[in-house]
VMD Tcl script that draws the C-alpha trace (Angstrom):
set ca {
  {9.74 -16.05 -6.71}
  {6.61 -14.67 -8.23}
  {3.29 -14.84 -7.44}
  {0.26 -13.23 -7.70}
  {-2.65 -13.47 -5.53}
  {-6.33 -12.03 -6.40}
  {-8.10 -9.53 -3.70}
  {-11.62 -8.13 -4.23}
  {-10.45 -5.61 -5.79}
  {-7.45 -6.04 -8.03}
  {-4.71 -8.55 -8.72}
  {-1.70 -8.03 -6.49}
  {2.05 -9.24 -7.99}
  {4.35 -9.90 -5.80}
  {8.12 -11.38 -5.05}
  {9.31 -12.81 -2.19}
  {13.10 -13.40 -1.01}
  {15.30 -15.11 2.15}
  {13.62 -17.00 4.57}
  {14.90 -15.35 7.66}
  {12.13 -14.77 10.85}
  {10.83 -10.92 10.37}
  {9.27 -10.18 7.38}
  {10.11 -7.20 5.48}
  {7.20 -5.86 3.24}
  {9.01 -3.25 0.64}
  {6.16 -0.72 -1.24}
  {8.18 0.87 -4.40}
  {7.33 4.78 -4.91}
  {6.25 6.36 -7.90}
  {6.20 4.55 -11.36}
  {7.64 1.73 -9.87}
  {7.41 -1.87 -9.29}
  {8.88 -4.47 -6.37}
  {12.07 -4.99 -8.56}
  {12.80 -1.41 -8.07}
  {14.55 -3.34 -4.80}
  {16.52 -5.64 -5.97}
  {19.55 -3.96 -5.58}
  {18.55 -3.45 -1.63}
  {17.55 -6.99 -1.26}
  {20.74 -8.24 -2.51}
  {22.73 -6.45 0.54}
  {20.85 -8.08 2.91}
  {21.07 -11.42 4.99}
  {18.43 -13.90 3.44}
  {18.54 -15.80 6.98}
  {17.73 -12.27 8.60}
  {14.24 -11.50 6.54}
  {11.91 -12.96 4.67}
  {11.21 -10.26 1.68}
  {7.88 -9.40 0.26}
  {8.13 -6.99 -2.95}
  {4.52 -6.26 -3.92}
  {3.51 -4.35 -7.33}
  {0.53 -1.66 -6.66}
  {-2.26 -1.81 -8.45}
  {-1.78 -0.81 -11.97}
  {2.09 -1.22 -11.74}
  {4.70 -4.38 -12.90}
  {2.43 -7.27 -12.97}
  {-0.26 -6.77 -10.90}
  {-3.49 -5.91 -12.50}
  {-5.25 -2.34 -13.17}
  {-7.27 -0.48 -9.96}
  {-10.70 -1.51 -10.11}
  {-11.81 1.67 -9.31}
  {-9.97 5.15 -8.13}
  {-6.87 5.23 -6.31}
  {-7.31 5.86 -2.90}
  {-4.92 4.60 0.10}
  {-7.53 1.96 1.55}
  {-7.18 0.03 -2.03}
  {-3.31 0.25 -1.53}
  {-3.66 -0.58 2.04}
  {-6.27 -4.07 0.68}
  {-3.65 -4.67 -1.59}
  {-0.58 -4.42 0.29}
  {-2.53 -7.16 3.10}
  {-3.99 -9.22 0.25}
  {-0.07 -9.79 -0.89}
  {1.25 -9.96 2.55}
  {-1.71 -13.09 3.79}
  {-0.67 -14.68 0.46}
  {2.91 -14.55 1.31}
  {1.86 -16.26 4.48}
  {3.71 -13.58 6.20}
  {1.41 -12.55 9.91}
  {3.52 -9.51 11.48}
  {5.61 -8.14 9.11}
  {7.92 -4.52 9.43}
  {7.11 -1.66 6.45}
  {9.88 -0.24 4.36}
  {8.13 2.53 2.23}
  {9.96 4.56 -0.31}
  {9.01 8.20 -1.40}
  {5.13 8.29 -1.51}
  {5.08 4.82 -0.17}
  {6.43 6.26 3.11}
  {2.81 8.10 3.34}
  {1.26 4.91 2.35}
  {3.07 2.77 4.41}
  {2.09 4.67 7.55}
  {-1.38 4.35 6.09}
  {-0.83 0.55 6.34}
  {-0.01 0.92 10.20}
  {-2.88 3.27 11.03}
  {-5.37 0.33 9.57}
  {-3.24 -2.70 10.42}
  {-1.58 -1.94 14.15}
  {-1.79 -5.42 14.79}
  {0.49 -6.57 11.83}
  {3.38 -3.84 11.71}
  {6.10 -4.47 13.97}
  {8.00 -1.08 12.89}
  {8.00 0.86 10.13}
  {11.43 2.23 7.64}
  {10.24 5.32 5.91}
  {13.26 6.10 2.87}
  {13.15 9.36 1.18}
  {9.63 9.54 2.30}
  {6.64 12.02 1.78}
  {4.89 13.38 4.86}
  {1.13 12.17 5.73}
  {0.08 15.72 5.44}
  {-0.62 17.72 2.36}
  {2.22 18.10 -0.17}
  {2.75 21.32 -2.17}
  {4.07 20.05 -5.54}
  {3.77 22.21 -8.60}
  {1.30 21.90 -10.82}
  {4.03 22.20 -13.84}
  {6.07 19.97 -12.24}
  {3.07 17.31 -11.93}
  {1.91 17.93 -15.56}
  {5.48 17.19 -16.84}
  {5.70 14.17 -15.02}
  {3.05 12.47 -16.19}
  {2.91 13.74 -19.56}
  {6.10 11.29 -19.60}
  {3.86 8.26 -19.61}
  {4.70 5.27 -21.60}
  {8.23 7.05 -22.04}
  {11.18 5.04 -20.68}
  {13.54 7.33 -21.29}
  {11.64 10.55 -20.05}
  {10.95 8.65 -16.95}
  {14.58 7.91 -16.40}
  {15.24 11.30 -16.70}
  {13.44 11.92 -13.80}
  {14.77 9.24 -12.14}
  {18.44 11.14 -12.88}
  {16.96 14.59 -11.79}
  {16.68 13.13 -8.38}
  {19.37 11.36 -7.39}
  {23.19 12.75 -6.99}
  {25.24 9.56 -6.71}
  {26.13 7.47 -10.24}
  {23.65 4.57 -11.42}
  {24.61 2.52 -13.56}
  {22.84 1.40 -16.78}
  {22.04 -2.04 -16.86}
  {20.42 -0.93 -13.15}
  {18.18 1.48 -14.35}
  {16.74 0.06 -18.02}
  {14.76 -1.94 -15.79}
  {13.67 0.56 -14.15}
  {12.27 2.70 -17.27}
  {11.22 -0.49 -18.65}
  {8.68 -0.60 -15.68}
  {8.23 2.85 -15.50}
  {6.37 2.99 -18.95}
  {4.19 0.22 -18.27}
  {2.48 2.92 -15.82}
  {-0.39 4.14 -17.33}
  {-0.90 8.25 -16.98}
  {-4.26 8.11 -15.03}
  {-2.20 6.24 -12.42}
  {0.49 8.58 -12.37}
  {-1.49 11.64 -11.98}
  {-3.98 9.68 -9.23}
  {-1.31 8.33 -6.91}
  {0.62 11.60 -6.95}
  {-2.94 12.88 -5.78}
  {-2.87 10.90 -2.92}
  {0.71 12.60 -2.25}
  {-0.31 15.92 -2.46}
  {-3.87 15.23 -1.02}
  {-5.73 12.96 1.59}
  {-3.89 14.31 4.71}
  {-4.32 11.59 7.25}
  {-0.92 13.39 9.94}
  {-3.73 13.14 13.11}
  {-3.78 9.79 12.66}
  {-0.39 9.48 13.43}
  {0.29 11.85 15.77}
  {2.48 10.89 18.92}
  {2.34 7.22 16.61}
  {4.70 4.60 19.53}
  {5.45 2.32 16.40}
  {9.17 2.25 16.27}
  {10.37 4.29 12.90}
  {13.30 4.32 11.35}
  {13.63 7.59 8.67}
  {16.40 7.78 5.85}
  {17.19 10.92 3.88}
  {19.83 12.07 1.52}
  {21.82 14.66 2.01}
  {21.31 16.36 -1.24}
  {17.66 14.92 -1.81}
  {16.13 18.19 -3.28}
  {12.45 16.27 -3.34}
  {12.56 16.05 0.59}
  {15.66 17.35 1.77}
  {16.90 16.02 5.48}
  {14.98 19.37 7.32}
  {11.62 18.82 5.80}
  {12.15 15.12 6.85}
  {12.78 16.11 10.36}
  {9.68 18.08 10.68}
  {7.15 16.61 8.21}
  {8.09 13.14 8.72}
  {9.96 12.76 11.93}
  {9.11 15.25 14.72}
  {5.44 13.96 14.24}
  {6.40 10.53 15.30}
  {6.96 9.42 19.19}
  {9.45 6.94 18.45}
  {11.16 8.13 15.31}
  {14.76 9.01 14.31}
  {16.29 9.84 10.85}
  {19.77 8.79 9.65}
  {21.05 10.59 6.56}
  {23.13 8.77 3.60}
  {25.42 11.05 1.43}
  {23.29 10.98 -2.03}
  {20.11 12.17 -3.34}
  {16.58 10.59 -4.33}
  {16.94 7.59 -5.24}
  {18.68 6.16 -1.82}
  {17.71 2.24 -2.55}
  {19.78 2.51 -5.93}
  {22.19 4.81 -5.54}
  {23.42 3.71 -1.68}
  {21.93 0.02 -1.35}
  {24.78 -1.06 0.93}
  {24.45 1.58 3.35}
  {20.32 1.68 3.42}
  {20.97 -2.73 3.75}
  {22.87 -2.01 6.79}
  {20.64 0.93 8.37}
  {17.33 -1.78 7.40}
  {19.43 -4.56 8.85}
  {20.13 -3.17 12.29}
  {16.62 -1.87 12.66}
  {14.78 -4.56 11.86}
  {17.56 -7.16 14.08}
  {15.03 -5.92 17.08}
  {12.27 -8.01 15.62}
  {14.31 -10.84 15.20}
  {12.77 -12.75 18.43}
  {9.16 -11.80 17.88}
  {8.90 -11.43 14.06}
}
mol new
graphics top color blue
foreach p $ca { graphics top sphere $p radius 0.5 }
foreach p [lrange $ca 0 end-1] q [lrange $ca 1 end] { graphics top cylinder $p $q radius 0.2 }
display resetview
């Protein structure tokens, strides 16, 4: 199901799935949408969670930012999609620069987040990308098939097509100011004292040939910051919810089985 539900600042689109007792709140990384999940959601037990797929503001169908990107709008938007998915304590799978985003989420919502599942996830600190590497990227707006090929730079295990033309599709509805500001608030907005020594249980995935952030800058940058933290590695690259759904379905479905009383 679909639905979208208006916050103060933006609309928020979102899909929910399964009806089990813990929510699972999934934020898509860069140029994506909730359906970037699908293949995830389908591996797991629909009387285990309860699925909430959000859009971000100015991604799949939720509306444009009302103003600048910055992580408190994500973090109004992400709640504003969660209270209309009548969802109260939920646990926060982040992927790539949702994993800083997601820990954003905690820091301003302790109350809600049960635990938190950080996939192929950037650090809350600053991130070094290359200037050339960020102009390319986004010069790629509107582009399906450029985007894609980015999407293919990154991962190491096959995808099939049919699998990713939705995923260019939604790529290229991104506009380029959005792509440039929420890699900004990768590479910028360091927020790594606020989680410092952090109790909320963490589970980390890497891949083992994810050249974006490989398993030893996961360790340190993500990890080792984190009291209750550990990091499982999956044989692939990037792109770990579409090239090894299966295997992240069972790592998310053992985690969150802990919350399974309280959820």
């Amino acid at each position: 199901m679909t639905s979208v539900t208006r916050t103060t600042e933006n609309q928020v689109a979102f899909r929910t799935s399964g009806e089990g007792p813990t929510t699972l709140v999934l934020m898509h990384g860069w140029a994506g949408s909730g359906d970037y999940f699908e293949q995830l959601i389908e591996h797991l037990d629909p009387e285990l969670v309860y699925c909430v797929s959000p859009d971000l503001p100015g991604h799949g169908s939720s509306g444009p930012a009302a103003d600048r990107y910055s992580l408190d709008l994500i973090a109004h938007g992400i709640i504003a999609a969660v209270d209309a998915a009548q969802a109260d304590t939920f646990v926060l799978l982040g992927f790539s620069m949702s994993a800083k985003f997601a820990q954003y989420v905690t820091v301003r919502h302790p109350d809600r987040v049960l635990g938190q599942i950080l996939v192929a996830g950037c650090p809350t600190g600053a991130l070094p990308l290359p200037g050339d590497l960020i102009d390319d990227w986004c010069s790629r707006a509107g582009d399906a098939d450029r985007l894609l090929d980015v999407i293919r730079s990154c991962a190491t295990q096959p995808i099939s097509a049919p699998v990713l033309e939705p995923v260019g599709r939604d790529a290229a509805r991104v506009s380029e100011k959005v792509l440039r500001e929420t890699i900004a608030l990768c590479t910028g907005s360091p927020f790594e004292g606020e989680v410092a020594g952090s109790l909320v249980p963490t589970l980390v995935v890497g891949g083992s040939d994810d050249w974006l952030f490989p398993p030893d800058g996961l360790q340190q940058g993500v990890v080792d910051p984190l009291a209750r933290a550990r990091l499982e590695i999956l044989e692939c690259g990037h792109e770990i919810p579409l090239e090894a759904p299966r295997e992240l379905a069972n790592l998310v479905s053992q985690f969150i089985s802990q919350f399974a009383v309280t959820g």
